[in-house]
C-alpha positions in Angstrom: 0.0 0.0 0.0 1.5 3.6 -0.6 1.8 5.0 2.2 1.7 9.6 2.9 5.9 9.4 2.6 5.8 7.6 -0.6 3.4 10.6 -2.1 5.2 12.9 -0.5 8.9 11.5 -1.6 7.0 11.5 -5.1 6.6 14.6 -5.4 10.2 15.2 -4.7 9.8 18.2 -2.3 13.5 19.0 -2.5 12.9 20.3 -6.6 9.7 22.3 -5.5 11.7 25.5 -5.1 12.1 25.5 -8.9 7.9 26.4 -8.7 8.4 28.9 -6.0 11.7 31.3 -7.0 10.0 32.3 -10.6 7.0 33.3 -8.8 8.9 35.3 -5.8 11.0 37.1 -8.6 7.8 37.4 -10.3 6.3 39.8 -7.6 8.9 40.8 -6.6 9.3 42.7 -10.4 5.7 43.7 -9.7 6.7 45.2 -6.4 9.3 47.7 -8.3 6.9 48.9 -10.7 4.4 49.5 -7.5 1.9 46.6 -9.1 2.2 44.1 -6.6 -1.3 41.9 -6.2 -1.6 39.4 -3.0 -4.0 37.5 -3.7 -3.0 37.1 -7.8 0.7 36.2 -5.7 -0.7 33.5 -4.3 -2.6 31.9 -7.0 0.8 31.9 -9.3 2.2 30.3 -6.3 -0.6 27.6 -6.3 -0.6 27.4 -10.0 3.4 26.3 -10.1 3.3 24.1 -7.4 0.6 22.5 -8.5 2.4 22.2 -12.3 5.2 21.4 -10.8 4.5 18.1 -8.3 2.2 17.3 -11.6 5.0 16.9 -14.1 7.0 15.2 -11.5 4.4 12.4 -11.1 4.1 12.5 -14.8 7.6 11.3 -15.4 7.1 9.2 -12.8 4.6 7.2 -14.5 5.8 7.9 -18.0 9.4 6.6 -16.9 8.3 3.6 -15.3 6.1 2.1 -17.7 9.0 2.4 -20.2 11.2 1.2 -18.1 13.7 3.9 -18.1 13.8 3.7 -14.6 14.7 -0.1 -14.0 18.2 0.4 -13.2 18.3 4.7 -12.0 21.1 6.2 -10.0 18.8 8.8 -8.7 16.4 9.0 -6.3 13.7 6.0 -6.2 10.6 6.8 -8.3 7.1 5.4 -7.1 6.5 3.2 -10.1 9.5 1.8 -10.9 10.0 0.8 -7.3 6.6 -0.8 -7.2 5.2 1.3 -4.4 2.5 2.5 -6.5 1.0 0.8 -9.2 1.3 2.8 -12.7 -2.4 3.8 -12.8 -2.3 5.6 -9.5 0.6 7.8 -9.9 -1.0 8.4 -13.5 -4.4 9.8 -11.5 -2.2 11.9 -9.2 -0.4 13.4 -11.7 -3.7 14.4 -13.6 -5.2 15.3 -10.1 -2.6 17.7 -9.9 -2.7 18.8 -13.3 -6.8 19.6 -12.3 -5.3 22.0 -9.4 -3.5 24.0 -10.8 -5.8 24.4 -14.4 -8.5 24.9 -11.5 -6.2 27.8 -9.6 -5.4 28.9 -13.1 -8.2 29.7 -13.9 -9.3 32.1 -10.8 -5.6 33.3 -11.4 -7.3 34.5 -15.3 -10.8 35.2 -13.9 -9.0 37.7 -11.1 -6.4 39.6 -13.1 -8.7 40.0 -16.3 -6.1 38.8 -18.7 -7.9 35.9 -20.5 -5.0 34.9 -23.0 -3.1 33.7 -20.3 -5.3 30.3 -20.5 -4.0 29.7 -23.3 -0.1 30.0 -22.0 -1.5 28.0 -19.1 -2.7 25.2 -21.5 0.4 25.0 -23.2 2.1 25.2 -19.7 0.2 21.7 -19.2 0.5 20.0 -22.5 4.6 20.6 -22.3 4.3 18.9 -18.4 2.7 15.7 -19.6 4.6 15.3 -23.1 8.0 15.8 -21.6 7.7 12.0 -21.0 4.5 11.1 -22.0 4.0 11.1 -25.6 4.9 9.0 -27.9 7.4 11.0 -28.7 8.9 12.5 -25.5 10.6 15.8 -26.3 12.4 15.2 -23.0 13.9 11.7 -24.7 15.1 14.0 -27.7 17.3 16.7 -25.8 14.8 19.7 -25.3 14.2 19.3 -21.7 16.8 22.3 -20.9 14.8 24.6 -23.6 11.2 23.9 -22.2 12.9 24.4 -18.3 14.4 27.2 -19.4 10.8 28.8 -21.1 8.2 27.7 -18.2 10.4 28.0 -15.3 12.2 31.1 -16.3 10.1 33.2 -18.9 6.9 32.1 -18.9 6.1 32.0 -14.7 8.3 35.0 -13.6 7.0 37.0 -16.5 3.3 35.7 -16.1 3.6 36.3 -12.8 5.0 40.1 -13.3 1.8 40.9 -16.2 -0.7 39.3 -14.0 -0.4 41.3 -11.2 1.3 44.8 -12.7 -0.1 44.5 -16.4 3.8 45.1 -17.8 7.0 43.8 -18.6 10.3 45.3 -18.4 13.1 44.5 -20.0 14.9 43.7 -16.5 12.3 41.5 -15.7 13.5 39.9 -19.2 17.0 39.2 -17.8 15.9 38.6 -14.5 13.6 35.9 -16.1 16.4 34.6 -17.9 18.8 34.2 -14.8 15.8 32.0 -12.9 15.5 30.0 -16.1 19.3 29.3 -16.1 18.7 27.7 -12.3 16.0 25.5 -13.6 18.6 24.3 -16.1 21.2 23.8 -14.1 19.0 21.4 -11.8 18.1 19.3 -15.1 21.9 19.3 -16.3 23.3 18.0 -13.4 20.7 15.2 -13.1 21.6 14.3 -16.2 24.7 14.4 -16.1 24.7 11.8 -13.5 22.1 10.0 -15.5 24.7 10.0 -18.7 25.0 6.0 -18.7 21.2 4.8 -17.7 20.3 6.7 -20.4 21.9 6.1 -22.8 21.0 2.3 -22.1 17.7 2.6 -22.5 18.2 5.0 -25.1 16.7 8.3 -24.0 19.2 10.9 -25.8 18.9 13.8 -23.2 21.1 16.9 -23.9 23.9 15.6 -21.6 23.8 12.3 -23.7 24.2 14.2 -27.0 26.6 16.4 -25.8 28.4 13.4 -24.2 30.1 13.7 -20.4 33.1 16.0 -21.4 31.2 18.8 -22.9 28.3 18.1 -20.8 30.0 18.9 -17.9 31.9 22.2 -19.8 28.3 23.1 -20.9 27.1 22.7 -17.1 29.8 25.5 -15.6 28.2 27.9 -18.3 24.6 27.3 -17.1 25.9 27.7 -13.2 27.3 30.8 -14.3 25.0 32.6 -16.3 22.6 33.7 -13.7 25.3 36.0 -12.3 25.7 37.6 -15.3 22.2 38.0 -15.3 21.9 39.6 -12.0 24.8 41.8 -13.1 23.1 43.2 -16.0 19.5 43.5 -13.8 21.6 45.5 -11.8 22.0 48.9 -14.4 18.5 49.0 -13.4 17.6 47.7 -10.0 21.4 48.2 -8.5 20.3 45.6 -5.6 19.8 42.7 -7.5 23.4 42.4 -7.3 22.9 40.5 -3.7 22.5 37.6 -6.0 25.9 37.5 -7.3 26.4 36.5 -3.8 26.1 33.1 -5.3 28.7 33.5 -8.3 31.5 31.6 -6.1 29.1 28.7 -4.9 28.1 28.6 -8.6 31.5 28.6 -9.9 32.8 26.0 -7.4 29.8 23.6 -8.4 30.6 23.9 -11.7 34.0 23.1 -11.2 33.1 20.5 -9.6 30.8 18.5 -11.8 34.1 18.6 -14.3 35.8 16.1 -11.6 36.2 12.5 -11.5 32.7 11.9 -10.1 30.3 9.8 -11.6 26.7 8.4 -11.0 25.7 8.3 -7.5 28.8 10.1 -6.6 27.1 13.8 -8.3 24.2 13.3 -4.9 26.2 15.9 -3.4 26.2 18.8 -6.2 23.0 17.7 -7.2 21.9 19.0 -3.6 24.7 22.0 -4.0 22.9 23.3 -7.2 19.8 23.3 -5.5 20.8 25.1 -2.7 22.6 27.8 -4.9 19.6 28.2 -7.2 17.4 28.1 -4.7 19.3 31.1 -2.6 19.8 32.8 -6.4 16.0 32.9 -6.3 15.6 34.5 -3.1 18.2 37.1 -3.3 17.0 38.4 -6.7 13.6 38.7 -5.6 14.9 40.7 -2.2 17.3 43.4 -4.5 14.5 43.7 -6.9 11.8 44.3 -4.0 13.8 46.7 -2.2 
């Protein structure tokens, strides 16, 4: 029988922040152009959550029914471990999916801005065919690009319009430097991933790139939200407390280009989170202030 844990471990709490930093940065841009909405706050809040622990059950099914997580180096996945059967991590995943279209949709209803369902829609299709299509995108390379759009662009810059009604070009950059975070979570995973993968042929980015340049390609990701913050900066000077990071970031990615392999990467996996997690916070902080 699942048990609570197992949902919760499935919903793999310790990614969640991913959901939360676009939508703190994405008020916190509304904040500094004196647009800042509670309540619309919230319901992003609830929306990428929601998306979020969705997608992750979603792979979670989609992964185990193929397979591709038989013989995984990562953390254990509910379906592939047997501790829930395929169709109930299927219905949780759609449950979730329900949630946040549901929040969504007072999130629309509440800032007036009805073309936003149809981002949101989009928002849901990408979750599911990640890994659940017949042709996963995720299995072709393109994870990093649809991280980088819905993580990054789409929900700090949804969140910004829906509660101020603009978009700066900071908020851009800003945008960009979250989405490079996301990235950096899914590279490193990958990475660590290189040899399942390719095994049971799912040709990620860090497969096609191969572990050398994989690993070169990783210390670019970890270091391009700095920049980011840099140039954020010329407008909002205290978004600058996020290049706090830039010597975390650049010892992780130094790091990932050492002998380790496999289970071995646990460690910066859970260093990239922290940093991108505390990248998040800071940049929302300089731009509120």
């Amino acid at each position: 029988m699942t048990t609570m844990s197992d949902w919760v471990a499935g919903a793999r709490p310790r990614t969640l922040w991913t959901a939360v930093t676009p939508v703190a940065v994405g008020s916190a841009a509304a904040i500094a152009v004196d647009g800042f909405r509670l309540l619309i706050a919230l319901l992003a809040l609830g929306v990428a959550l929601s998306l979020q622990i969705a997608s992750n059950y979603a792979n979670d099914y989609s992964d185990g029914v193929r397979g591709t997580d038989m013989d995984r180096v990562g953390p254990d996945r509910l379906v592939a471990t047997g501790r829930a059967t395929p169709s109930a991590v299927k219905r949780a995943a759609f449950l979730m999916f329900a949630v946040g279209a549901l929040l969504g949709l007072w999130l629309v209803a509440v800032a007036g801005q009805w073309w936003w369902l149809i981002v949101g829609a989009l928002a849901i299709i990408a979750a599911w065919t990640y890994t659940g299509s017949s042709r996963p995108y995720g299995y072709d390379g393109w994870g990093e690009v649809s991280v980088f759009v819905f993580f990054g662009l789409v929900a700090v810059l949804g969140t910004m319009v829906a509660q101020a009604g603009q978009i700066t070009w900071w908020a851009v950059v800003a945008a960009a430097g979250v989405g490079f975070t996301s990235v950096a979570m899914l590279m490193v995973n990958n990475i660590r991933d290189i040899e399942t993968d390719s095994l049971t042929g799912k040709r990620t980015l860090a497969v096609r790139l191969g572990p050398q340049r994989a690993r070169h390609a990783f210390l670019g990701v970890m270091m391009a939200p700095v920049l980011c913050a840099v140039i954020v900066s010329f407008a909002h000077p205290w978004a600058l407390l996020a290049t706090i990071t830039a010597l975390p970031s650049l010892l992780v990615g130094l790091a990932v280009r050492g002998p380790f392999e496999g289970r071995a990467l646990a460690p910066i996996f859970a260093a990239t989170s922290a940093v991108g997690m505390g990248y998040g916070v800071l940049l929302a902080i300089g731009l509120a202030i």
